[in-house]
BAVO-886111 format. One record per atom (N, C-alpha, C): residue number from 1; x, y, z. Coordinates in steps of 0.05 Angstrom, whole numbers, plus 5000, padded with zeros to 4 digits. Last residue first. Layout:
BEGIN
PT paro east north   up
PT  NUM    X     Y    Z
...
***
This chain:
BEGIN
PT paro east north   up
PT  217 1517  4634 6695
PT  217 1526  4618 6697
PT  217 1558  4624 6711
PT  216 1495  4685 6684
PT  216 1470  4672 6703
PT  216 1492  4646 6709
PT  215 1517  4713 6642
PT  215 1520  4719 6664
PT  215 1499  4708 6691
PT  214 1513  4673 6602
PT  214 1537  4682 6609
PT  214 1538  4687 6635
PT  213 1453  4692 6593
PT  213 1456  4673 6597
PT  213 1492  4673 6611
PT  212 1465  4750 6572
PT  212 1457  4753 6599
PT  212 1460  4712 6610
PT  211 1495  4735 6523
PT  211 1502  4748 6548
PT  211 1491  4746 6565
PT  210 1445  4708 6492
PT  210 1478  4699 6502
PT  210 1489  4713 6524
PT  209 1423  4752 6489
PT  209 1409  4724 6503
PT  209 1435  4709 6517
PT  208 1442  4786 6459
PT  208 1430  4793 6483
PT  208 1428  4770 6500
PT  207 1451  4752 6415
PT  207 1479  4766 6421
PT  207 1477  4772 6453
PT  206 1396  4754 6387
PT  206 1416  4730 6405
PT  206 1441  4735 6417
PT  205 1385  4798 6374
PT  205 1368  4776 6399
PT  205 1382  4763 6406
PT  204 1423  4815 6337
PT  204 1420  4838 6371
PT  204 1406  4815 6395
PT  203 1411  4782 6303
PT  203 1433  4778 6324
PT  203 1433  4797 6345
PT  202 1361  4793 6298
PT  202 1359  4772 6302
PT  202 1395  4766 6322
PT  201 1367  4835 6274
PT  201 1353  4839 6295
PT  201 1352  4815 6305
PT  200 1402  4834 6231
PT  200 1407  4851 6245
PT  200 1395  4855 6269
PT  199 1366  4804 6192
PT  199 1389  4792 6206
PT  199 1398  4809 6224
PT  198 1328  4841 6183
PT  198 1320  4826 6202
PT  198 1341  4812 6216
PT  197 1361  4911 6185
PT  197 1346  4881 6178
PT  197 1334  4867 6199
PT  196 1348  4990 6201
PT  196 1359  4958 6200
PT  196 1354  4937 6196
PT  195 1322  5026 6183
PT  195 1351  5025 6175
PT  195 1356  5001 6184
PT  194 1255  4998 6148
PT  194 1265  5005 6166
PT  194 1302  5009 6163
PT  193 1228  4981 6098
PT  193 1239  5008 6103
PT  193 1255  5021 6124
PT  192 1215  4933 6116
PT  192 1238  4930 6091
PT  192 1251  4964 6091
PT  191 1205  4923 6183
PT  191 1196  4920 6162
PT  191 1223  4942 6139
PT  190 1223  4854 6220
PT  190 1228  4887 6211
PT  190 1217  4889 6175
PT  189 1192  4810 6264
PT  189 1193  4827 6237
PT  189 1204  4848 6234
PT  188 1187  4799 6316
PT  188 1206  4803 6307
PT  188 1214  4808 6279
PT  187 1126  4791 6326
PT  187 1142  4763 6316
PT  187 1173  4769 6310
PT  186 1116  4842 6340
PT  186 1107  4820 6346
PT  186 1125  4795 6347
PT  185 1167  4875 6307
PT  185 1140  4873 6317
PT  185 1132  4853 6333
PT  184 1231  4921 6309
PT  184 1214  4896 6305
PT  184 1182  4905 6318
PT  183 1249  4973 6312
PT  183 1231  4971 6293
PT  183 1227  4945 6288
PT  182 1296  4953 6362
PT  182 1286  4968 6344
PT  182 1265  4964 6327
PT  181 1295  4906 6415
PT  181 1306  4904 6377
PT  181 1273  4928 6378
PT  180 1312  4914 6479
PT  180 1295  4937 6456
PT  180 1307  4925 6428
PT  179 1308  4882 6539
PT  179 1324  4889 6513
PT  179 1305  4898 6492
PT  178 1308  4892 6606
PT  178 1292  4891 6591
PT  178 1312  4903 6558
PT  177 1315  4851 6667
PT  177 1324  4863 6648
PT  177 1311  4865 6618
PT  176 1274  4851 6725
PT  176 1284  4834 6697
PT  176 1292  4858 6682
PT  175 1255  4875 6771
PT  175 1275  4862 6773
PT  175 1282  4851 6745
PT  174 1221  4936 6741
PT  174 1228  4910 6762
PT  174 1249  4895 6766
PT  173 1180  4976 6720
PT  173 1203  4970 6724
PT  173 1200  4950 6743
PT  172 1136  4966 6657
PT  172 1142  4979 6690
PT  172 1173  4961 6700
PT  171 1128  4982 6596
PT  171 1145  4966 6616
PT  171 1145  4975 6639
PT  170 1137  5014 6551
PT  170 1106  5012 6570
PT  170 1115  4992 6586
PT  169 1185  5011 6523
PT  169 1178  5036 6538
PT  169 1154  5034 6559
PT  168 1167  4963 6489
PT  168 1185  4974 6513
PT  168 1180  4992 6527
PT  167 1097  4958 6483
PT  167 1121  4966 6470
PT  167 1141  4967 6491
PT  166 1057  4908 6472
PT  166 1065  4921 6490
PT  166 1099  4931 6485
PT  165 1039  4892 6421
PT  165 1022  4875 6456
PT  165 1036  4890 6475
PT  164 1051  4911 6384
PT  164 1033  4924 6393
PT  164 1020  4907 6425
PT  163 1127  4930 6390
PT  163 1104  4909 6390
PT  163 1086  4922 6397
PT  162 1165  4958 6366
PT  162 1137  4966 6357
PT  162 1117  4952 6361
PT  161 1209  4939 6383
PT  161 1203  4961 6387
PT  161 1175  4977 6382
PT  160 1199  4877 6414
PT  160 1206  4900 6391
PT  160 1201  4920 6392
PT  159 1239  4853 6476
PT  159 1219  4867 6462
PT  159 1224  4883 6435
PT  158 1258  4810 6523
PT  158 1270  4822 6502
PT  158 1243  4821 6485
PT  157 1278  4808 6590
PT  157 1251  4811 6570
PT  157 1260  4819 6544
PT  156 1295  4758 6633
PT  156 1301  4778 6618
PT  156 1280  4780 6593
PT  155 1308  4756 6705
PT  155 1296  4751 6682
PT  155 1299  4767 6661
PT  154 1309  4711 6769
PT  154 1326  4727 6744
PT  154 1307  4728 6717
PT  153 1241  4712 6798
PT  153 1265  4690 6786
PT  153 1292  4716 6770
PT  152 1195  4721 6795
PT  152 1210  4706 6828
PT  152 1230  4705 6816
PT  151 1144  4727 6777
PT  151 1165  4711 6762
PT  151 1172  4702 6793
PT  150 1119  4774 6787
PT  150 1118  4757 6801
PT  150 1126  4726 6795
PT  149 1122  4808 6736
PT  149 1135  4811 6762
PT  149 1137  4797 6783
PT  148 1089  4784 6697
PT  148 1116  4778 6696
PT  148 1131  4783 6719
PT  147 1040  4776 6713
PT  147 1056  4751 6710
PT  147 1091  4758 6715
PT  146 1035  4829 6727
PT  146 1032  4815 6752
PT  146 1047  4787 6749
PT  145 1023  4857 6676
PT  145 1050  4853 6689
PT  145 1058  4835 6709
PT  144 0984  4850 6636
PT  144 0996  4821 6648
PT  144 1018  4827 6661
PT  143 0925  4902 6630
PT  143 0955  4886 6632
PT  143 0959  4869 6646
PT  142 0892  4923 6602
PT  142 0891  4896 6615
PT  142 0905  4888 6610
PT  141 0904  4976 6587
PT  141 0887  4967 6612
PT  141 0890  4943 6624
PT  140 0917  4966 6538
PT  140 0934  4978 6554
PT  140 0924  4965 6581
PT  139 0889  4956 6481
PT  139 0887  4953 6502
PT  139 0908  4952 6528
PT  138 0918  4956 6439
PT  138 0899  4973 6444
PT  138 0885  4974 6469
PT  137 0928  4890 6442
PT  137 0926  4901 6428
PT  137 0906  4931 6433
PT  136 0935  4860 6512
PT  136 0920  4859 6488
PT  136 0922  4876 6464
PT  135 0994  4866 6545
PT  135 0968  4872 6544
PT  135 0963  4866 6511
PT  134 1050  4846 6545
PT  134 1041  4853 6559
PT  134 1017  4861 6563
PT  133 1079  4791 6519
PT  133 1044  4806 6520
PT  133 1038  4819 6533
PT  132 1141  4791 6509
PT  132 1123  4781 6532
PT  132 1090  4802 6520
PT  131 1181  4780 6471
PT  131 1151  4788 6452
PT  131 1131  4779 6483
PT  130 1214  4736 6516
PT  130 1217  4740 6483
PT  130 1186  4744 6478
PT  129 1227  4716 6574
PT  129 1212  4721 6560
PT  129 1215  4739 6528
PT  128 1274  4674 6611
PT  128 1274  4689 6586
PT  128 1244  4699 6578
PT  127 1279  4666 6678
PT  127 1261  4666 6658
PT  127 1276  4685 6635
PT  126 1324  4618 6717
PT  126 1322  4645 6704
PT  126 1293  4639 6680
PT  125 1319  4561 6728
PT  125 1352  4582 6735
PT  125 1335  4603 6731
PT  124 1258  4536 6754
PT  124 1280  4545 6730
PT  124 1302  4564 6749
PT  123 1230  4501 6794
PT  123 1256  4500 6795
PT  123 1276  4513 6777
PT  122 1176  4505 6789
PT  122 1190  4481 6773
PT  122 1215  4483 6770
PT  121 1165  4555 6818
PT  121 1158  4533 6823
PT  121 1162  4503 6811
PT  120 1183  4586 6776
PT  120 1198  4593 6809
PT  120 1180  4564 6820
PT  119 1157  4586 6724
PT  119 1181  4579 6733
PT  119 1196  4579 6758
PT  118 1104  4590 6714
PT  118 1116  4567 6732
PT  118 1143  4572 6739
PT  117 1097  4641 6694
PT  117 1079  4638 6717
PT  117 1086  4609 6723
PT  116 1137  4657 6661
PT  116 1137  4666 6680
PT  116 1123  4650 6703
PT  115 1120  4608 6631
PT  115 1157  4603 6640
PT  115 1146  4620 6659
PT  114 1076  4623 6600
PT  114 1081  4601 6613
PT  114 1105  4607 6633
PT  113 1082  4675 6576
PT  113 1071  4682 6601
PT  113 1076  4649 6614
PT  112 1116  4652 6533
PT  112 1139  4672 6558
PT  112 1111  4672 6579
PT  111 1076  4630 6508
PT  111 1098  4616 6529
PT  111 1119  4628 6538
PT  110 1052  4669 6495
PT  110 1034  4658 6510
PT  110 1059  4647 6520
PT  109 1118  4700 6477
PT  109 1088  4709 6471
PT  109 1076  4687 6494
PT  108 1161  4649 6471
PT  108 1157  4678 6464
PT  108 1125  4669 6471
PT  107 1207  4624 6531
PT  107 1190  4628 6509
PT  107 1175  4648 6493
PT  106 1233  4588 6584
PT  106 1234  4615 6572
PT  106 1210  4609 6549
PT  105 1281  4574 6642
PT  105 1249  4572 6632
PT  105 1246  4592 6615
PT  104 1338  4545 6644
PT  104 1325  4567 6639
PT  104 1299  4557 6629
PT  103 1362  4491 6688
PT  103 1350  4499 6660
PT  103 1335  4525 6662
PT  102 1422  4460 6701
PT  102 1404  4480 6709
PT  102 1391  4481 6683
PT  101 1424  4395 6685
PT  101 1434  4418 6683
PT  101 1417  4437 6687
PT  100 1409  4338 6669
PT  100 1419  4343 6704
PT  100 1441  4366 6700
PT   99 1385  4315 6631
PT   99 1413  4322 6625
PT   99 1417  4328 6656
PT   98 1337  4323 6662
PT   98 1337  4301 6653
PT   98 1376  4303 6650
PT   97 1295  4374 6651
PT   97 1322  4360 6665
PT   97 1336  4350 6671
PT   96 1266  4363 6611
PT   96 1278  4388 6611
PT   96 1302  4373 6623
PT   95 1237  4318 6626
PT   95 1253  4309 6613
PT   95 1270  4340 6606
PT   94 1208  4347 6676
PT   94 1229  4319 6679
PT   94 1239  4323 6660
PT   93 1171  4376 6645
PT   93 1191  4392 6655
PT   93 1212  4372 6667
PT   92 1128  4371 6611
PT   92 1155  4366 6603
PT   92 1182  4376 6622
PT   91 1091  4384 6648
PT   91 1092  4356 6645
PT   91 1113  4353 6627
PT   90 1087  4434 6652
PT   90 1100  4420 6668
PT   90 1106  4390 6666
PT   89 1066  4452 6606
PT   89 1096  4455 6606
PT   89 1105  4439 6633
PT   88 1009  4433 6614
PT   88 1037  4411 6590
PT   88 1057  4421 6588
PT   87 0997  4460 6641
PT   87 1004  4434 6659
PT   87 1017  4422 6632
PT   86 0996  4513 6618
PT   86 1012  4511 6650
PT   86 1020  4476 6650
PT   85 0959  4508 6582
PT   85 0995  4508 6573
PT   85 1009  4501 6596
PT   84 0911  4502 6628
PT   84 0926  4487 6608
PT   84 0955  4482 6595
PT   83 0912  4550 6641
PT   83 0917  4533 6657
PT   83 0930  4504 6645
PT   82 0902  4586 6595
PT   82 0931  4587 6605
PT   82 0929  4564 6621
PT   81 0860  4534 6545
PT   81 0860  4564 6565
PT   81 0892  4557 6581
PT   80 0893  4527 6477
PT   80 0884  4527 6500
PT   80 0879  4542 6524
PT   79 0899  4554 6410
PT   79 0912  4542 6439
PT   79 0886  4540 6461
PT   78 0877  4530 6354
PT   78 0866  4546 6371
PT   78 0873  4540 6396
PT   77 0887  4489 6321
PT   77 0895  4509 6310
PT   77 0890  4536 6331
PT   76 0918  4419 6327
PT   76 0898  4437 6327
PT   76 0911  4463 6327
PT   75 0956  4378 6324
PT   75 0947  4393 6300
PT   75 0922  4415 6301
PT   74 0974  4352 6364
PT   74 0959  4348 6359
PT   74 0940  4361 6331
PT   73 1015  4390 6375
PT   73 1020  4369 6375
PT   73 1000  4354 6364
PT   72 0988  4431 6393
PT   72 1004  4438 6371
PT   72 1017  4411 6352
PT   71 0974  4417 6452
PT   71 0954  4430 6420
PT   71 0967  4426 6403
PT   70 1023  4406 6472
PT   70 1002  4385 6466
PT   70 0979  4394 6437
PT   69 1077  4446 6450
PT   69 1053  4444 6467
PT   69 1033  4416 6454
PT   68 1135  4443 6435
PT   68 1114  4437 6430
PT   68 1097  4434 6450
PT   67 1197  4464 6459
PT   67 1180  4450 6469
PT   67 1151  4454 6449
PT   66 1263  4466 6445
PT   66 1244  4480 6432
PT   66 1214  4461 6438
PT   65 1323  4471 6481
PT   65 1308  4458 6486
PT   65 1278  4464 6466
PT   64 1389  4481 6476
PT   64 1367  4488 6467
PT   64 1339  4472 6462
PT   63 1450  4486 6508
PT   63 1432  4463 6495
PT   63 1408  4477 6503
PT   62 1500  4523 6509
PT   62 1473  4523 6515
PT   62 1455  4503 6496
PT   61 1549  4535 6496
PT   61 1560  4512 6512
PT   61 1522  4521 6530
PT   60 1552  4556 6441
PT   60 1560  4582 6468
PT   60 1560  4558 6491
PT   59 1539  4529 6405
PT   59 1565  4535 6404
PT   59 1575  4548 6427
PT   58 1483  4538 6417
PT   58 1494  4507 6425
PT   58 1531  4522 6425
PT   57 1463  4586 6401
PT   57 1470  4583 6430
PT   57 1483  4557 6431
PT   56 1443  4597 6353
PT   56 1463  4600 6354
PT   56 1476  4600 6384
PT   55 1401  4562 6335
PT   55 1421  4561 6319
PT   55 1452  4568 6335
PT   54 1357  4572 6371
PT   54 1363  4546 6374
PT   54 1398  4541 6351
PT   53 1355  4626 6359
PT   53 1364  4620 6382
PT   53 1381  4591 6382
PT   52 1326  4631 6310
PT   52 1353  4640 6325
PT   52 1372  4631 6335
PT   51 1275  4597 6324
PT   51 1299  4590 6310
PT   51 1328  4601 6313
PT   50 1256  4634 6358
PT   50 1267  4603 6362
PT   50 1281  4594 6341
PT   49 1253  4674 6325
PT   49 1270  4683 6349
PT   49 1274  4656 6358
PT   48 1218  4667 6284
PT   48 1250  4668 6269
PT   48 1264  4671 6302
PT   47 1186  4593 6288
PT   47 1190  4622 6298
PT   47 1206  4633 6292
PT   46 1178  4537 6291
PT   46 1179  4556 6272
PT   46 1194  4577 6264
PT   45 1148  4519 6335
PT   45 1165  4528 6336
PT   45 1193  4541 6314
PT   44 1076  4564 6319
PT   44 1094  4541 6333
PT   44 1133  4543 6333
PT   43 1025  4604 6326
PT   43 1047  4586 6316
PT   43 1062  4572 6336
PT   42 0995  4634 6370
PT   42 0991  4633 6341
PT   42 1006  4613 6323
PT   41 1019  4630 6417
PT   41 0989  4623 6408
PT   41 0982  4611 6396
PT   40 1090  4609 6411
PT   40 1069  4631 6418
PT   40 1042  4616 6423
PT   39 1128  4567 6452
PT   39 1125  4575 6432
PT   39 1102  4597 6436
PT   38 1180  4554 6494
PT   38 1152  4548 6483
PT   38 1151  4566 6461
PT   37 1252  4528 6514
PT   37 1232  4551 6493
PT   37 1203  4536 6491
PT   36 1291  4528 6564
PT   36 1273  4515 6537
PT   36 1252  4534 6529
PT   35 1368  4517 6555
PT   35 1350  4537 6553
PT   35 1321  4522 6543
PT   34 1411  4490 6606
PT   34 1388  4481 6591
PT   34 1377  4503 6580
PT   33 1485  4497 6604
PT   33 1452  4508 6609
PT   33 1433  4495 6596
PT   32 1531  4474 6591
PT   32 1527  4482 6621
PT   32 1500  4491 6630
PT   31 1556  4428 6537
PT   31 1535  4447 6559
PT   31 1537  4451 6581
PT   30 1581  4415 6500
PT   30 1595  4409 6528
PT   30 1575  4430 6548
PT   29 1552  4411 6449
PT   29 1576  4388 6448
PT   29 1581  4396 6489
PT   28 1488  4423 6451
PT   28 1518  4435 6462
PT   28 1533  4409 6468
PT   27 1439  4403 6420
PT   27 1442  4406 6443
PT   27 1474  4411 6435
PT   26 1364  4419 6406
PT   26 1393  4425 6397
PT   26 1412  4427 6411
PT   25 1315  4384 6413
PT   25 1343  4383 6423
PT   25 1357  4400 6408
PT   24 1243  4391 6416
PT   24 1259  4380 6395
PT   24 1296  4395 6405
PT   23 1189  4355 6448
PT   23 1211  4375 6451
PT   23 1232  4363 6421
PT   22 1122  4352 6449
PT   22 1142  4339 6437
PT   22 1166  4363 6439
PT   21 1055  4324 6489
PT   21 1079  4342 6475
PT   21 1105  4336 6462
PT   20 1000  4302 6488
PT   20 1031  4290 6481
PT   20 1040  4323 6467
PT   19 0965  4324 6547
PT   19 0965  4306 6524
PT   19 1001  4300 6512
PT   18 0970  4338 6597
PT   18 0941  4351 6574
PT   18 0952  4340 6537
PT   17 0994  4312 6618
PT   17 0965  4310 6636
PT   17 0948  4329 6607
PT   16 1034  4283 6570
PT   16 1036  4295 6597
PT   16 1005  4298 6602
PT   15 1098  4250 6533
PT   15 1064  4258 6548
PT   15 1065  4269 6573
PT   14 1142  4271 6488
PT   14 1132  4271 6525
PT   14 1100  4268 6522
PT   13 1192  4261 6439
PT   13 1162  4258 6453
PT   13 1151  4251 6485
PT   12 1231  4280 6417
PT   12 1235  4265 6444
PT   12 1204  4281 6444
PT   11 1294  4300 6370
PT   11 1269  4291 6376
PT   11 1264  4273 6398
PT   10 1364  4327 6356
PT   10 1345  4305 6369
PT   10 1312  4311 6378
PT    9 1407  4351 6315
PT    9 1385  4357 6336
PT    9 1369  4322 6340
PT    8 1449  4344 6275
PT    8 1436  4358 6294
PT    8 1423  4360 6318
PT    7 1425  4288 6258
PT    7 1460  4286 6255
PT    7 1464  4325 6280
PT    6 1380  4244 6298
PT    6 1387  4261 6277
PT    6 1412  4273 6283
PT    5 1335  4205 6340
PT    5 1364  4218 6335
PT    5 1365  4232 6296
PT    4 1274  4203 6369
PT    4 1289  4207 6339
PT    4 1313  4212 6335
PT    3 1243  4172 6420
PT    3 1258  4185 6404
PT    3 1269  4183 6375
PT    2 1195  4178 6467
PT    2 1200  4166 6441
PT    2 1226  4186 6428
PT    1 1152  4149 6518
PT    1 1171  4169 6508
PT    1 1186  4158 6485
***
């Protein structure tokens, strides 16, 4: 294990059973929560909703955890099957806790389906899912609710309004709370015609996150 200090955030390389992952810290002068984030499929941690996030929760007394998957780590361009993400989120999951603070399991897209499908078994406070998949594109049929309802856990879904992996409204009901940014997509894009921005969807995301975090503590 390896680290990087920096005047922000901190770097911290993990190995694990499917190779070397890498978490990167933004952490809360007096924390009370771990939040950790995976990332999607398609990209990495990049993201405008990880980034968000990782900006504006440390001030809220939430150290922001932004996990790299081993693929990603490795520079390849095509994730792995789910069983896979499964064992390199677990294999970061010591140094998650490590600070010896509850930690939220969370992530967008493929790594919101991670967090769901471990987190009641690696001990998370709560799942965040951010852009959860609920089905394939046009494909309705082959839905993933089963991940998310069978979380086990507090949870909260925050969706665009126009995602095509699964729009709010196509949500079955359950125990997780479910948040609507408007005319986002996928990645939380708004597009330029829409009445509201991106900055505008980005703090509805985090404004949401914040709160319900608030209320888990």
């Amino acid at each position: 294990m390896s680290r990087t200090a920096g005047t922000a955030q901190r770097t911290e390389t993990v190995g694990t059973d499917a190779g070397e992952a890498r978490i990167t810290w933004h952490p809360a002068k007096r924390a009370r929560l771990v939040l950790a984030l995976g990332h999607g499929a398609g990209g990495g941690i990049e993201a405008r909703d990880l980034r968000a996030l990782a900006a504006a929760l440390p001030e809220r007394g939430v150290s922001v955890a932004l996990v790299e998957q081993p693929w990603r780590v490795a520079g390849k361009k095509v994730a792995p099957a789910p069983r896979t993400l499964d064992t390199g989120w677990r294999g970061v999951w010591p140094a998650l806790t490590a600070p010896g603070l509850p930690v939220v399991a969370g992530g967008r897209s493929a790594g919101a389906r991670v967090a769901c499908r471990t987190g009641a078994e690696l001990g998370a406070r709560a799942v965040l899912a951010l852009s959860f998949p609920l089905h394939p594109p046009g494909r309705p049929e082959k839905s993933r609710a089963d991940e998310l309802l069978g979380a086990a856990l507090p949870a909260l879904v925050v969706q665009g309004g126009r995602d095509p992996f699964g729009r709010p409204e196509e949500f079955p009901p359950g125990q997780h709370g479910l948040v609507e940014v408007p005319y986002a997509d996928h990645g939380f894009a708004v597009p330029k015609k829409a009445p509201s921005t991106e900055e505008q969807a980005m703090e509805l995301l985090t404004g949401a996150v914040a709160s319900w975090l608030d209320g888990l503590s």
